[in-house]
C-alpha positions in Angstrom: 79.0 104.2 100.9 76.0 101.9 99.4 77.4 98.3 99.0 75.6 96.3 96.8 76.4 92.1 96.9 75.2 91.6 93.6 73.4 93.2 90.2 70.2 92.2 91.0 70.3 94.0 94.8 72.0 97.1 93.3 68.8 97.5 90.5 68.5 100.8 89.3 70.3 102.4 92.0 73.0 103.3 89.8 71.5 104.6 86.8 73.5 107.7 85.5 76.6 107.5 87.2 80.3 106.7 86.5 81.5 103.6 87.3 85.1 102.3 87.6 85.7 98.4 86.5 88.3 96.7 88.3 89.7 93.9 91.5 91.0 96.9 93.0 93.4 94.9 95.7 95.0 97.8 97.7 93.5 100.8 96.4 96.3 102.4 94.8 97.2 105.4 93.4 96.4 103.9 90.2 93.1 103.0 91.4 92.6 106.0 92.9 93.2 107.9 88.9 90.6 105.7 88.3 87.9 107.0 90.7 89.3 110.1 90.2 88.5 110.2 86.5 84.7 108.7 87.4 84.3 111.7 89.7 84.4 114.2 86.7 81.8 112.6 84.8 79.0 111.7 87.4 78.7 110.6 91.0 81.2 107.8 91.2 81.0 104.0 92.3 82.7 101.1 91.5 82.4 97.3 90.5 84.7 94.7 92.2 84.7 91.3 92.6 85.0 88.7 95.4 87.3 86.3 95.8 89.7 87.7 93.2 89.6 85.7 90.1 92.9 84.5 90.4 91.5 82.5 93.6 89.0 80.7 91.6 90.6 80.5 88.1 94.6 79.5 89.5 94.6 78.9 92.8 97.9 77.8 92.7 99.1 80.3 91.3 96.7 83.5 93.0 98.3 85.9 94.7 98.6 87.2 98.5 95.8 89.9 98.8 97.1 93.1 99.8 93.8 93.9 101.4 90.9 92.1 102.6 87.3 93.2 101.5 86.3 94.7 104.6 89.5 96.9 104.4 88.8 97.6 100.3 85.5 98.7 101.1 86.8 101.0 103.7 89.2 102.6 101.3 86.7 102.9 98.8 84.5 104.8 101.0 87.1 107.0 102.1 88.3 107.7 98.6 84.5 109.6 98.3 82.2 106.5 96.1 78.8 106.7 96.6 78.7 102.8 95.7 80.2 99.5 95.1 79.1 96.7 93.2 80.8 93.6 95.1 80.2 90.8 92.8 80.6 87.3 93.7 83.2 85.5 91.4 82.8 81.9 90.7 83.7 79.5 87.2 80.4 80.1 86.3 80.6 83.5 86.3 83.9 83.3 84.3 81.9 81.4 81.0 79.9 85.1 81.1 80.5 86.2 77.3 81.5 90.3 77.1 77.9 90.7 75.3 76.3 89.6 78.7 78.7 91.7 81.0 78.3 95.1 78.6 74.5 94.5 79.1 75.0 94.1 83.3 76.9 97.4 83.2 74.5 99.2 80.5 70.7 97.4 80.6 71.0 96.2 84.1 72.7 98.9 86.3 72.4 101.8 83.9 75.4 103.5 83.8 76.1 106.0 82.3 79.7 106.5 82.1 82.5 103.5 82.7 86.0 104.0 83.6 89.0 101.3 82.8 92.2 101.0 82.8 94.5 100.3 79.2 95.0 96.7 79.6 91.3 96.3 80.8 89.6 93.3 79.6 86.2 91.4 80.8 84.4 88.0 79.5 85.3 84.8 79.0 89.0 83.6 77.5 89.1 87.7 78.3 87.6 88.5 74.9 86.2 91.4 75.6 88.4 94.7 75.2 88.5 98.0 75.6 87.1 98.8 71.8 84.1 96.1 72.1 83.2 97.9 75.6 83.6 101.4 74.2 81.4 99.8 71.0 78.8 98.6 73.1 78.3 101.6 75.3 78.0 103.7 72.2 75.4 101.5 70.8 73.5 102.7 74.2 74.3 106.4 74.6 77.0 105.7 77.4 80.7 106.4 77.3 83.9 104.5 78.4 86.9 106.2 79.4 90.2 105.0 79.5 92.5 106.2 82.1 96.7 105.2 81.3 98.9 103.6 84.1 100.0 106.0 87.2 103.9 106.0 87.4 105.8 106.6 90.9 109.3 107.8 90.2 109.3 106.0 87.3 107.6 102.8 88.7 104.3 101.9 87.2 101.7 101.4 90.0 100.3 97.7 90.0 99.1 95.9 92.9 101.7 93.0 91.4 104.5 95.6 92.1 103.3 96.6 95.4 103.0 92.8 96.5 106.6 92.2 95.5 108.0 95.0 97.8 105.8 94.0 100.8 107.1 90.6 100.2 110.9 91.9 100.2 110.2 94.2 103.1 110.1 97.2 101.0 107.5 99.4 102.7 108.3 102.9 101.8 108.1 101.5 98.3 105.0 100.5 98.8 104.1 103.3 100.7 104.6 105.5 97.8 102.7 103.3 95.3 100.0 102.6 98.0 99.6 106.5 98.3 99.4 105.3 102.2 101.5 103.0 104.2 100.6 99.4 104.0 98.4 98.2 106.8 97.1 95.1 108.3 94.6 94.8 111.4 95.0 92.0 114.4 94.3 91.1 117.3 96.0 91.0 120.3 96.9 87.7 121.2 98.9 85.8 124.3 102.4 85.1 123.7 105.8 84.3 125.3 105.7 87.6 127.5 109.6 88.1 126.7 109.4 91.8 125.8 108.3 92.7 128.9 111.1 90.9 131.1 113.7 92.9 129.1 111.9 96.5 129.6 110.2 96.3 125.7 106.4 94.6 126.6 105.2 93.9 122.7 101.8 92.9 121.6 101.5 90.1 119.7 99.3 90.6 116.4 96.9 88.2 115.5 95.8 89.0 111.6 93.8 87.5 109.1 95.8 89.7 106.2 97.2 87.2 103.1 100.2 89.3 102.8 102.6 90.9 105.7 106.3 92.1 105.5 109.0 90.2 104.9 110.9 89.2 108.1 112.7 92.2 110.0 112.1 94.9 112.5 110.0 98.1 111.0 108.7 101.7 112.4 105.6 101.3 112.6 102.6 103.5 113.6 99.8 101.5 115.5 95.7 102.7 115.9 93.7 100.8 118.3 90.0 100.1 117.7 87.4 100.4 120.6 87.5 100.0 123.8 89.8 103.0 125.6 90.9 105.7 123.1 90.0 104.4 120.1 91.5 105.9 116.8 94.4 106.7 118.7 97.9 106.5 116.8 101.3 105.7 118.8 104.7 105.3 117.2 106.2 101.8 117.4 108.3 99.4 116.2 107.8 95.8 115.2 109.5 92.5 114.6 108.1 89.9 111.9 109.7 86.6 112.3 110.8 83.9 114.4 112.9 85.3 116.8 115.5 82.9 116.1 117.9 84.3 119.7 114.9 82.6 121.2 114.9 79.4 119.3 111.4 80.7 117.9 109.8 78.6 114.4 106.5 80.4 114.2 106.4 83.5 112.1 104.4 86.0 114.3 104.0 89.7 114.4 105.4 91.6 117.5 104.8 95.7 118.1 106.4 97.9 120.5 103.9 100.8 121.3 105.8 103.8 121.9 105.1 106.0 125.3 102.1 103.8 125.7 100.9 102.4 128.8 98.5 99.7 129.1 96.7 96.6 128.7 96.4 95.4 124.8 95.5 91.6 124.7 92.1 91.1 123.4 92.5 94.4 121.4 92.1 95.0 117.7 94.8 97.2 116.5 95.6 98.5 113.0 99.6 98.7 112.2 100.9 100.8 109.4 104.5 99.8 108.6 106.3 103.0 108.1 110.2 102.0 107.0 112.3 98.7 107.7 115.3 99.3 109.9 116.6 95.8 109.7 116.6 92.3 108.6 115.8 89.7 111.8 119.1 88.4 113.0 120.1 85.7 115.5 122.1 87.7 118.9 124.4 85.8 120.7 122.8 86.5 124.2 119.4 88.5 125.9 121.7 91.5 126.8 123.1 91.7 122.9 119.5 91.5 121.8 118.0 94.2 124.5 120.8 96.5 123.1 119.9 96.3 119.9 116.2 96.9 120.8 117.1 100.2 122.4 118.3 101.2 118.7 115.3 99.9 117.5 113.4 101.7 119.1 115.5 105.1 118.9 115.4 104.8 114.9 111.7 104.1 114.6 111.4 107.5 116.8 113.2 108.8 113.8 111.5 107.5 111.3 108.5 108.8 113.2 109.5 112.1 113.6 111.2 112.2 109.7 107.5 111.1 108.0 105.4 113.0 110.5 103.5 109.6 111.2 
């Protein structure tokens, strides 16, 4: 996939093909309606925009990105686009009137077809709608279609929905919102060396991600990248928190590889949470702890098997 950093670089590259509009965060299912409706009209791309708006316009109030550019790009390209737009979002860029973006998407790139979501709106104080964009791509021979929200068992898939049950450790919700478990990549970094005096060594997980699970143990399914056997997956489980039997304060990400032998630190790994098994709990002593472990691990091997991860 072509990824162009602004208008200007993407030039006429994109002339005659269907673009879907949108920030995109977590590529899910109802994004993926969205490239899916592009793809019957015309080679498909897309036009995204970094930071997320919400960073520049409330940055108080933005939310945790579900993924990072680099990992949105990826997706994309997996999903089959020929092209993203990334373009750079800034208060300057907010004052743009809709007259100025419909002439980006229409003059500039030369699309032919665009594809929204309902609630789609562009310009500044959001003034632009989906009648003045599908009014202005008339005007030019183009045309705008509008693609309704993607429910999941009822749920509408948002990225705001699949924040809130990564945030309450909901990750088969997600999952199924997602069309993918949720994911986050990490390096392997020193830590206490605990797991592997009680027979469970764990990596440690170093991530740049915003958002990660809410505090508990998970199945998990982990990929490492480069080095030895790279793409890889092995089951695993993993414990976000504090480990509070230790005494811990720091939040960190720990993952049992399962059947895995081998030296981790300094790798970069990619863990998909799977299920959560339980919240983090406080044991009363090291052998309490190791026991529960042991059942750990047994019902990620469950979960494993159940989901075919």
């Amino acid at each position: 996939m072509k990824v162009f950093h602004s208008v200007a670089e993407a030039g006429r590259a994109l002339i005659g093909r269907a673009l879907a509009l949108g920030n995109f965060d977590g590529v899910h299912v109802g994004h993926q309606a969205l490239f899916a409706e592009a793809r019957r009209h015309a080679p498909p791309a897309a036009f995204t925009f970094n930071p997320h708006p919400g960073k520049v316009l409330q940055p108080d109030l933005a939310p945790k990105l579900i993924t990072l550019l680099p990992r949105r790009l990826e997706l994309l390209a997996g999903l089959g686009l020929e092209a993203t737009v990334v373009q750079s979002f800034s208060r300057d860029y907010a004052r743009t009137v809709p007259a100025d973006f419909e002439a980006t998407l229409f003059d500039a790139l030369g699309v032919a077809h665009v594809v929204v979501g309902s609630d789609f709106t562009y310009g500044a104080a959001r003034a632009g709608t989906v009648d003045t964009l599908r009014e202005a791509a008339g005007r030019r021979g183009a045309k705008v279609h509008v693609v309704a929200p993607v429910t999941v068992d009822g749920v509408v898939a948002s990225s705001s929905r699949v924040r809130e049950y990564i945030l309450e450790g909901r990750v088969s919700a997600a999952c199924r919102l997602l069309g993918r478990p949720f994911d986050l990549d990490g390096m392997v970094v020193a830590g206490a060396g605990r797991g592997r005096t009680i027979g469970f060594p764990t990596a440690n997980v170093d991530t740049q991600n915003e958002l990660r699970p809410a505090p508990g143990v998970y199945a998990i399914r982990v990929r490492l990248v480069g080095g030895e056997s790279p793409g890889t997956w092995y089951g695993g489980a993993a414990n976000i928190g504090i480990k509070p039997t230790f005494g811990g304060t720091e939040v960190t990400i720990e993952a049992h590889l399962l059947d895995f032998a081998g030296d981790l630190y300094g790798r970069e790994l990619r863990v998909e949470f799977l299920e959560r098994l339980r919240p983090e709990q406080r044991f009363g002593s090291v052998a309490e702890l190791t026991g529960q472990i042991k059942r750990d691990v047994e019902a990620a091997r469950t979960v494993i098997a159940r989901t075919g991860a």
